[in-house]
N, C-alpha and C positions, 0 to 999 in steps of 0.2 A: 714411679716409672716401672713399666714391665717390658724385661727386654726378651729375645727370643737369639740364641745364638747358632747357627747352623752350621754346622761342621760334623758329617757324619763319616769321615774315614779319612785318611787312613789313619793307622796307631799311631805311625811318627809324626804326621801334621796336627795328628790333636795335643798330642805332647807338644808339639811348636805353638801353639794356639793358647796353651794352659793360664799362661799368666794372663790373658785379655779379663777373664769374669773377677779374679783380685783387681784389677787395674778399672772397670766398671764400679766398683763396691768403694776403691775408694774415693768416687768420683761422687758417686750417690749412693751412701749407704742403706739408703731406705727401700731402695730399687727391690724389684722381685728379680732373681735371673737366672734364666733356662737356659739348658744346650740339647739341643737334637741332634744324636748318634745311632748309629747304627748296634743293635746287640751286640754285648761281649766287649764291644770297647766302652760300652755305658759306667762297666764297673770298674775302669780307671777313674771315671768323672763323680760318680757318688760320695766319695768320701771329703772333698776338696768343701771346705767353710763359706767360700765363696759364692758355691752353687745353690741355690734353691729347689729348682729341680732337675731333673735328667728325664727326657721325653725319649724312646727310641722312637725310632724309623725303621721298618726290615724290609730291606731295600731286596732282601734273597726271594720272602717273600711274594713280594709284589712282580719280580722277573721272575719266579716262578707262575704265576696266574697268566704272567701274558705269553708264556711260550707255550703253554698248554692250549691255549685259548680262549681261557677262564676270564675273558674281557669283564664280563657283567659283573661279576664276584671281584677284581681287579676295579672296578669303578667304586662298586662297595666299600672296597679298603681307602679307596680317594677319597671317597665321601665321608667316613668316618675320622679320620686324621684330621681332614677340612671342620669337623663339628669339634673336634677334643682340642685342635688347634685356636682355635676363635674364639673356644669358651674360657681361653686365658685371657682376651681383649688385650693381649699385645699393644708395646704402644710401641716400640720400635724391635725390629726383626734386622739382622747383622747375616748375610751369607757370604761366610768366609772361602769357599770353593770357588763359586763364580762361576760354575756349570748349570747346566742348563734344569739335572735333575737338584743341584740345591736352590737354585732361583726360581722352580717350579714348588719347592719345598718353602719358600721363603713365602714365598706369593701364598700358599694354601693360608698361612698364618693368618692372612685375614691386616697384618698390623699398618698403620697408614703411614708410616715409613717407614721404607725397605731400602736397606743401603746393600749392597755390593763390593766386593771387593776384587777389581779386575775382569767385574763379568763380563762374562764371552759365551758363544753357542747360540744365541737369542734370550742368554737371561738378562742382559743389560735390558728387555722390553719390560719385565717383571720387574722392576727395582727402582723407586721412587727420586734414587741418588745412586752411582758410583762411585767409589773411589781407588785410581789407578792403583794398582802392586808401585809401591816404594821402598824407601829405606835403603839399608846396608847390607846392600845383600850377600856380603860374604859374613854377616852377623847373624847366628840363631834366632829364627822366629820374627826378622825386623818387618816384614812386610806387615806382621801382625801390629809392631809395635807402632808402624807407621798407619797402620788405621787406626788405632787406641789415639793415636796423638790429635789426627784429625776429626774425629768426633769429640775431641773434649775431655776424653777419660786421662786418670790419672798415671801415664807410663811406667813410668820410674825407669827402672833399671831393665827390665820387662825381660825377664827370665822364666822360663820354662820350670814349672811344680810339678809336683805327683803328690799326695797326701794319702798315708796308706793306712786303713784302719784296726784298730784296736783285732776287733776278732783275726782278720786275713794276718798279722803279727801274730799271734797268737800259733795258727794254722802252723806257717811257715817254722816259728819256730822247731815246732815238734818233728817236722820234716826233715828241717837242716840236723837236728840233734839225732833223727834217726839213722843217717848217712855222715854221722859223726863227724860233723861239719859246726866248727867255732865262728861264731859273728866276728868278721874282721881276718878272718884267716885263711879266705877263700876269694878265687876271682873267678868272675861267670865271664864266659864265652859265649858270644851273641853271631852266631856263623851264619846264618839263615837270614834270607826274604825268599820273597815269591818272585822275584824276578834272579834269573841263573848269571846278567852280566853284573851283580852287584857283590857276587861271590868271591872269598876270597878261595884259593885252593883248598882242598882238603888236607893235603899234604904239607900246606903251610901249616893248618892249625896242627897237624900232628906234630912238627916238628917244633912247634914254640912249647907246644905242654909240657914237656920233660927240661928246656930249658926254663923256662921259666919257675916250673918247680923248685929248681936247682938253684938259681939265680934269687928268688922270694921266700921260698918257703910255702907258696901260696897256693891252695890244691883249685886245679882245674873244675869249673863246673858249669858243663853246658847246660844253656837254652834255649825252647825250640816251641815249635807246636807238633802236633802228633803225624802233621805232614813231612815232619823232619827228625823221625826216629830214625829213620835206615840209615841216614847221613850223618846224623850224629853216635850212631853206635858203630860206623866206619874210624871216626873220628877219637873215638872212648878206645877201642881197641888199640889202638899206639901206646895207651899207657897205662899200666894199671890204677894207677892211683885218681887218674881223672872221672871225676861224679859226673854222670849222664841224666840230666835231669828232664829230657826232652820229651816232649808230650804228657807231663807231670804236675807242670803247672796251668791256672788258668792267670789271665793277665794282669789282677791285681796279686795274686801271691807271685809271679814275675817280678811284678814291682818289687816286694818286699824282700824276695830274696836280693836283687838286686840292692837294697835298701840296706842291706848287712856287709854287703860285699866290700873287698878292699880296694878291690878295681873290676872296672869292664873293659873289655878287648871286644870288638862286632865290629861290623861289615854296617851300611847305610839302612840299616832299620828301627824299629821302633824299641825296641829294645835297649838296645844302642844310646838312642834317644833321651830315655825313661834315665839311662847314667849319666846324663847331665842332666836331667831334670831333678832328681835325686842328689845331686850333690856330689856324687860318686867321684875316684879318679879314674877319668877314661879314655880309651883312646880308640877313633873312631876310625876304618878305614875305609875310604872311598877311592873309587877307579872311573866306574861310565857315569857318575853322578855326585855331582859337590854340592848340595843345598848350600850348603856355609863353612866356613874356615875358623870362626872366632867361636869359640863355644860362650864367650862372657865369664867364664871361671879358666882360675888360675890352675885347676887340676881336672880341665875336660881338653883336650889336644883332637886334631882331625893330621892321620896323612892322607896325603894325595899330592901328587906326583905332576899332575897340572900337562900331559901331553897334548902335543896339540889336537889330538881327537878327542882329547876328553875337558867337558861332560858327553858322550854322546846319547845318552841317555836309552831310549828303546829304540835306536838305530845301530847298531853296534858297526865298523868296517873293519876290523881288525882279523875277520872270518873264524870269530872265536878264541884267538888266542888272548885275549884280554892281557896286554902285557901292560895296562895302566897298574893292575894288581897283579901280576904274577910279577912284576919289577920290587915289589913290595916284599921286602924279605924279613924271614920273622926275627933276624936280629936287628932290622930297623925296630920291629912292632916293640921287641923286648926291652931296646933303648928307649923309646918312647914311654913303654908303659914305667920305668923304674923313676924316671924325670918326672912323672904325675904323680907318684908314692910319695917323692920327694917331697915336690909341691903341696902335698896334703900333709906332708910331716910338719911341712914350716907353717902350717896355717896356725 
């Protein structure tokens, strides 16, 4: 059997998604099984035993051709995806988004069944089979696990992996030892998305670094992308001792650092994410947006505060003051994070 698994964004839903191609394999281990992603988050999926292959998609790409008006050249790239997709003879294609660019992605595949999951937009036309969003949804990833269930594949426990390879260890090492940074004796700070109501204060993160130091022993060390240097060297300057690793990393040495780490502290990103997929202790905070409550480990926690405007997700009413997270104070976050140290002590 050759499957085709589509899920090209974002960082955190592929990280929610991770354990479906292990829960595939041990259903049919003979299976071929692909994922289509989008560049940059391909090298979180590469390393993972499960996979077969990693196909991208450049989704920046192809919205660059049609706003320029490069339609004929833009048809080219459809056509060509169309030929390299089909020449795998798919025998089942799985689109985990349920929008209408992955059920159009689903559909090029060519594979004679195409399942859906919750499709919406007009890609339920595209899709041979649907099957509704279920599960636990205050549980990491259950929607996924509720479609692994109903195709047959092997659940289990269906927990969120990351698998980080030999070289990117390697990489990271020499990093962390350059910035004089011991495995286990450091916690990454995860303060950044791209969306500004999933933030927590600045001034929150400045103020837990120096307790928490103080409190753990454990030196500060953000991560970021290179869109979030200014905000995180806002952040670094509260303390000296806090490592500013932002725009330093790419997303599997993220992993990795993170993979060293004693704990993570983030806001609703992939990041974040990646420390329960890792195994890390972490604590996640969320305010206009609660994917889930249960992380499935004994040393990953979520706060959230549960107002009655929130999740509001990209309607905010609060006219900015986001007090779902500014009610968050960092000697909740520092309570929390030392009860998952804990947790990770007894294991």
């Amino acid at each position: 059997m050759r499957i085709l698994i589509v899920r090209t964004s974002a960082i955190g839903d592929v990280v929610f998604a991770s354990a479906l191609p292990g829960a595939i394999r041990r259903a049919h281990p003979d299976a071929h099984i692909a994922w289509l992603v989008e560049p940059g988050i391909h090298e979180l999926l590469l390393p993972d035993p499960a996979i077969d292959e990693v196909i991208t998609w450049s989704k920046g790409e192809w919205v660059k051709l049609w706003k320029s008006g490069r339609r004929l050249e833009l048809l080219g790239r459809v056509r060509q995806l169309r030929r390299e997709l089909r020449a795998r003879r798919f025998d089942v294609a799985v689109d985990l988004q349920g929008l209408l660019k992955s059920g159009f992605l689903t559909w090029l595949s060519g594979a004679p069944r195409r399942v859906g999951l919750g499709s919406k937009e007009g890609s339920q036309w595209l899709m041979s089979e649907v099957i509704p969003r279920g599960g636990e949804k205050a549980r990491i990833g259950s929607e996924y696990q509720y479609l692994a269930q109903q195709l047959g594949f092997d659940a289990g426990d269906f927990l969120p992996t990351l698998t980080v390879a030999p070289e990117t260890e390697a990489a990271v090492a020499a990093k962390l030892e350059a910035h004089g940074l011991q495995v286990g004796r450091f916690a990454v700070f995860a303060p950044f998305t791209t969306r500004p109501q999933k933030h927590w204060f600045e001034d929150a993160w400045q103020a837990l670094a120096p307790q928490l130091i103080e409190a753990t022993g454990l030196t500060p060390v953000i991560l970021g992308g290179p869109a979030d240097q200014q905000a995180a060297a806002r952040i670094a300057a509260a303390d000296p001792r806090i490592v500013n690793l932002a725009g330093q990393t790419r997303l599997p040495e993220a992993a990795a650092v993170i993979a060293h780490a004693a704990l993570l502290i983030g806001v609703d990103t992939g990041l974040t994410h990646m420390g329960t997929a890792l195994a890390r202790p972490t604590v996640a905070i969320f305010g206009s947006t609660c994917p889930y409550q249960n992380t499935g480990r004994s040393t990953g926690s979520v706060i959230w505060l549960g107002m009655p405007c929130s999740p509001c997700r990209r309607r905010p009413t609060c006219g900015g003051k986001f007090t779902c997270l500014r009610d968050i104070t960092p000697q909740r976050v520092l309570q929390q994070a030392q009860a998952m140290l804990a947790a990770e002590h007894a294991r």
